[in-house]
C-alpha positions, 0 to 999 in steps of 0.5 A: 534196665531200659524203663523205669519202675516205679517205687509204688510198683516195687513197694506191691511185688515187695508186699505180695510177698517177693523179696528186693532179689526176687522183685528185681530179676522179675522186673528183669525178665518182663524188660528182657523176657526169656534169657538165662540166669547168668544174664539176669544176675547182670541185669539186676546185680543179684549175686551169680551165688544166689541167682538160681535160689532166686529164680527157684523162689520165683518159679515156686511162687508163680512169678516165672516159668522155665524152658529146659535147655543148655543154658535153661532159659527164664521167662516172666508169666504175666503179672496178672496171671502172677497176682491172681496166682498169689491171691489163691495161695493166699486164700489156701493158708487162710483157710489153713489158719482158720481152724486153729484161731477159731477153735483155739485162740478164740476160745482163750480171748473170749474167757472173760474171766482171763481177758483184760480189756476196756469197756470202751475203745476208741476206733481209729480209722475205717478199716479197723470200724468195718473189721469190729463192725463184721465181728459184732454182726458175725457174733450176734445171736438173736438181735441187732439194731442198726442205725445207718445215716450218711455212711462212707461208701466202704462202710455201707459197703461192709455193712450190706453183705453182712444184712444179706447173710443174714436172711436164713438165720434166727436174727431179727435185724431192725434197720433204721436208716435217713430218707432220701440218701440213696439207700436201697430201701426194698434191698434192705427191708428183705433182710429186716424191718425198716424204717425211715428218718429224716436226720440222724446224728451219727448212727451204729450197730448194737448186737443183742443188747450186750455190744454196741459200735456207735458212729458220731457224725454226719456226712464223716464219721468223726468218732466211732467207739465200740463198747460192751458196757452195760450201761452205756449199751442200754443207753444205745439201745434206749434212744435206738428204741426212741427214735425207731417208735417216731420213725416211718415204716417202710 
């Protein structure tokens, strides 16, 4: 190829889901464009054998387009065109998966009586925070009390769609939150009751008394635990309940 591409570029086509033969004739064909199998199983060292599999995939999965002819001639879409057409089918079998992990898989892990788990888990890193954090508010029926001090960008982020999804159901969100750290404070306090403080250490969500996620820490969250202890969520909500009754009303 007469221009390089890098392994980070490779490494997407590779996780969107193209395999080493498929993301190597595409990358072919947007050096090239239009030209025939044959050429682009020299191009790219794609076995003549398996070539036309290849570039069947490629058109099946939105990546290129073909012209009848003699020869057939390929050409590259967009990668733009190419990346959005892959995220709708990406959409499509989530919304295929839902049903069965919601109405079966669920049911099984929440049987308490069949589940094994710890009281308490240790959180390890920001993506895994913000997918316990929506299933806490997701799951919440009649309370939430949330704690919000100086927060990453992506956590804050997570946190306010899900307020907002709120508004129309029966739950009363009590939202404390620190002064002067940039929150929308009229934002908030149409999705809940909300009160100011100078300093918190740390902060979390607790979800109708039964369910906490506590995060330690104050400009970044250096530990960040959910639990459904019963004592230690009755602790979380005893000193929520302390500091909302000194707080400033917004």
């Amino acid at each position: 190829m007469s221009r390089s591409v890098s392994e980070k570029a490779r490494a997407v086509l590779r996780e969107i889901g193209l395999t080493e033969y498929e993301s190597r004739a595409y990358l072919s064909l947007l050096q090239t464009g239009g030209t025939t199998a044959s050429q682009v199983s020299e191009n790219t060292e794609v076995p003549y054998s398996k070539i036309y599999e290849v570039l069947n995939l490629l058109e099946k999965k939105g990546w290129i387009e073909t012209r009848s002819g003699r020869p057939k001639l390929y050409y590259p879409k967009s990668p733009v065109e190419a990346l959005e057409a892959a995220r709708l089918r990406l959409e499509d079998r989530m919304e295929g998966w839902q049903k069965p992990v919601l109405e079966e898989l669920q049911p099984l892990y929440d049987r308490r009586e069949i589940r094994e788990k710890p009281d308490v888990w240790i959180l390890r890193g920001e993506f895994d925070a913000i997918a316990k954090l929506r299933d806490l508010v997701g799951n919440a029926e009649s309370e939430l009390m949330i704690a919000m001090p100086v927060l990453t960008e992506s956590v804050v982020s997570a946190i306010l769609p899900l307020l907002r999804s709120l508004v129309e159901s029966k739950i009363k969100p009590f939202i404390m939150v620190s002064r002067n750290q940039g929150f929308d404070v009229d934002a908030l306090s149409e999705t809940g009751e909300v009160r100011l403080r100078d300093n918190m250490f740390g902060g979390g969500v607790i979800a109708d008394g039964r369910e906490a996620i506590l995060i330690l820490g104050e400009k970044k969250p250096s530990l960040i635990i959910w639990s459904d202890h019963l004592g230690l969520v009755r602790f979380a909500k005893g000193y929520f309940q302390h500091l909302w009754d000194t707080a400033e009303k917004v």
